[in-house]
C-alpha positions in Angstrom: -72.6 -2.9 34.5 -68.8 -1.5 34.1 -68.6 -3.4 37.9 -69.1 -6.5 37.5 -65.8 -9.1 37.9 -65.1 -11.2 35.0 -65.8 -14.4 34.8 -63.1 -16.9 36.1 -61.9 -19.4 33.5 -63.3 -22.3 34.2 -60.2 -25.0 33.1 -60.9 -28.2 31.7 -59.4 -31.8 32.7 -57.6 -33.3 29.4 -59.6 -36.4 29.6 -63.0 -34.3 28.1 -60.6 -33.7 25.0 -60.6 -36.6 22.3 -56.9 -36.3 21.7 -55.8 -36.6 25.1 -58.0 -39.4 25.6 -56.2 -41.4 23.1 -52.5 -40.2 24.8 -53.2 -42.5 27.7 -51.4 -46.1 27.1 -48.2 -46.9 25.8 -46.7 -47.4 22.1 -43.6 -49.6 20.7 -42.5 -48.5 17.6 -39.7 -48.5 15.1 -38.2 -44.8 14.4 -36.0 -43.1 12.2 -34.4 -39.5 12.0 -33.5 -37.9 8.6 -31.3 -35.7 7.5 -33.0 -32.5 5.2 -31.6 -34.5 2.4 -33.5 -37.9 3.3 -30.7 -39.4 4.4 -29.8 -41.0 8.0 -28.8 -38.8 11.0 -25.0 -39.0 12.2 -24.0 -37.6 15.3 -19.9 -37.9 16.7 -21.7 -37.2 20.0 -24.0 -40.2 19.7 -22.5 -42.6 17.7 -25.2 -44.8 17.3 -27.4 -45.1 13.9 -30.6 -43.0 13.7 -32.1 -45.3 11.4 -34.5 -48.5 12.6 -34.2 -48.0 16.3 -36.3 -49.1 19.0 -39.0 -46.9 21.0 -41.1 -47.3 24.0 -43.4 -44.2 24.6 -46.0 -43.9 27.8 -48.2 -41.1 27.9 -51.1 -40.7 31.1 -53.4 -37.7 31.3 -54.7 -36.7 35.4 -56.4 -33.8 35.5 -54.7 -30.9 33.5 -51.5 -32.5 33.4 -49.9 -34.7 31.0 -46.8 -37.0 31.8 -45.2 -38.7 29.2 -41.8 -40.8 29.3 -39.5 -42.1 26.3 -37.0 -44.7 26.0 -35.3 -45.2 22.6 -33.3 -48.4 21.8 -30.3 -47.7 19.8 -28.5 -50.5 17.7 -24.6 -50.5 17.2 -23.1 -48.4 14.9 -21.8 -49.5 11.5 -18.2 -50.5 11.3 -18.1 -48.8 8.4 -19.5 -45.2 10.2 -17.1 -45.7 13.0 -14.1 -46.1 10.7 -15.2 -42.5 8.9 -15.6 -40.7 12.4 -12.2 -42.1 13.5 -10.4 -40.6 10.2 -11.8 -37.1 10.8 -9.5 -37.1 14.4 -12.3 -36.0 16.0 -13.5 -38.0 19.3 -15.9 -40.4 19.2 -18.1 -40.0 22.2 -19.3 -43.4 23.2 -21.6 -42.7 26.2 -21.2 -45.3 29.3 -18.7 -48.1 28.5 -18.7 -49.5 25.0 -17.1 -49.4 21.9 -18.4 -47.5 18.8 -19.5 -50.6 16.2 -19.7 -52.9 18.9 -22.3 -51.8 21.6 -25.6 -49.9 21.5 -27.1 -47.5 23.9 -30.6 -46.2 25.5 -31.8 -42.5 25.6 -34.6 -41.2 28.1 -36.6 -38.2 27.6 -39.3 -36.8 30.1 -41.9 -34.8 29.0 -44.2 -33.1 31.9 -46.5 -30.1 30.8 -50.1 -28.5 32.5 -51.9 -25.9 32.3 -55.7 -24.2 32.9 -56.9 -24.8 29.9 -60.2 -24.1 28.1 -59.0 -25.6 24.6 -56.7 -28.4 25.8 -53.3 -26.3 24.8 -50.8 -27.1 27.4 -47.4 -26.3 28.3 -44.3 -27.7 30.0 -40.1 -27.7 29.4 -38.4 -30.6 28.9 -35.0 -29.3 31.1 -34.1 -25.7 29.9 -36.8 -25.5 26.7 -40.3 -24.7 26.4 -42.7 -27.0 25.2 -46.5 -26.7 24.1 -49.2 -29.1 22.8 -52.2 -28.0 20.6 -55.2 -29.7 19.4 -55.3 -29.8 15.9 -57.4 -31.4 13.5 -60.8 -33.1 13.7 -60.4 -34.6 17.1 -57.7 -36.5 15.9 -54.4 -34.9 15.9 -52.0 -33.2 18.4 -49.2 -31.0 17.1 -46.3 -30.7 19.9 -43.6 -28.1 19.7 -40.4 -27.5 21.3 -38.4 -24.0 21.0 -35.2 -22.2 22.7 -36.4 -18.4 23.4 -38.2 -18.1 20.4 -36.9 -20.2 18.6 -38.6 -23.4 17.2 -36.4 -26.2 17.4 -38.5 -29.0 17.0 -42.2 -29.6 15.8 -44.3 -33.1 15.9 -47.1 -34.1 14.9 -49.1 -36.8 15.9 -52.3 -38.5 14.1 -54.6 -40.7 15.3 -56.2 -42.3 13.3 -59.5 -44.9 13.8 -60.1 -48.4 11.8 -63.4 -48.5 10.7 -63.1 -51.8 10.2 -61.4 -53.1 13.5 -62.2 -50.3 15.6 -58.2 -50.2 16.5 -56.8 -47.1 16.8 -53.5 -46.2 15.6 -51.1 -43.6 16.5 -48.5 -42.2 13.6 -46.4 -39.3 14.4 -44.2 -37.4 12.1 -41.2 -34.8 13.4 -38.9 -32.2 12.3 -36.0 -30.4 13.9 -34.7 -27.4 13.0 -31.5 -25.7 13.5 -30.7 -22.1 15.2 -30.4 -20.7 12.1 -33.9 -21.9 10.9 -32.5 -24.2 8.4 -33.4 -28.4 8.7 -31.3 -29.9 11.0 
């Protein structure tokens, strides 16, 4: 009958999705960001080395929303990298008090998204950007995307990954930014 009302979607909670199950918990972790060319991030902005720094990650799942909170522990800069900023003239922008090659620093990134969802693909912004989380994978990945407008900025994935042996499950995630111009950042 050409009368009848649709059906209303019927969302789903995250927790009957496998992957979101496993995004409840925490995770410490070493990290590192590379350069297209393999090498180490540097950033005048942030001088504070991109390679081997420290990471707590949180993630908690209620209802159709997923909240997740980072804080990344970053080591001194090299002597050696401060003296090279300092003979380009250009500022070095230690954030708080501290002195580049001397002090390290702490970032924090929140990470809210929700949605009705029938597939467990959800969305959110982390301050002016859109974010969105699909299930990928057999039950066992979750690929994470961040873009300005259209553009895709950044793109994560993250495996998880069951011991068949222990039973432990472990959580490996893999990341890469992109620049405005599409190129690797």
């Amino acid at each position: 009958d050409d009368n009848e009302e649709p059906s209303p979607i019927e969302c789903k909670d995250l927790d009957t999705f496998p992957q979101w199950k496993e995004e409840v918990g925490y995770w410490i972790g070493e990290y590192t960001l590379l350069t297209g060319d393999g090498t180490y991030n540097t950033d005048q902005a942030w001088p504070y080395p991109y390679n081997h720094y420290a990471g707590f990650i949180t993630g908690n799942v209620e209802g159709q929303a997923y909240r997740q909170r980072n804080v990344f522990l970053y080591p001194p800069q090299t002597q050696e990298q401060c003296d090279e900023y300092a003979a380009t003239g250009a500022p070095i922008d230690v954030v708080g008090d501290g002195t580049c090659g001397v002090n390290g620093n702490s970032l924090v990134f929140a990470a809210d998204q929700s949605d009705c969802t029938t597939n467990g693909t959800i969305t959110g912004t982390v301050g002016p950007v859109a974010t969105t989380t699909d299930l990928v994978g057999a039950d066992n990945a979750l690929l994470y995307q961040v873009f300005f407008g259209p553009t895709l900025f950044q793109s994560q994935l993250t495996t998880l990954h069951t011991n068949a042996i222990t039973g432990g499950t472990q959580r490996t995630r893999t990341a890469q930014s992109f620049s405005f111009t599409g190129d690797f950042a």
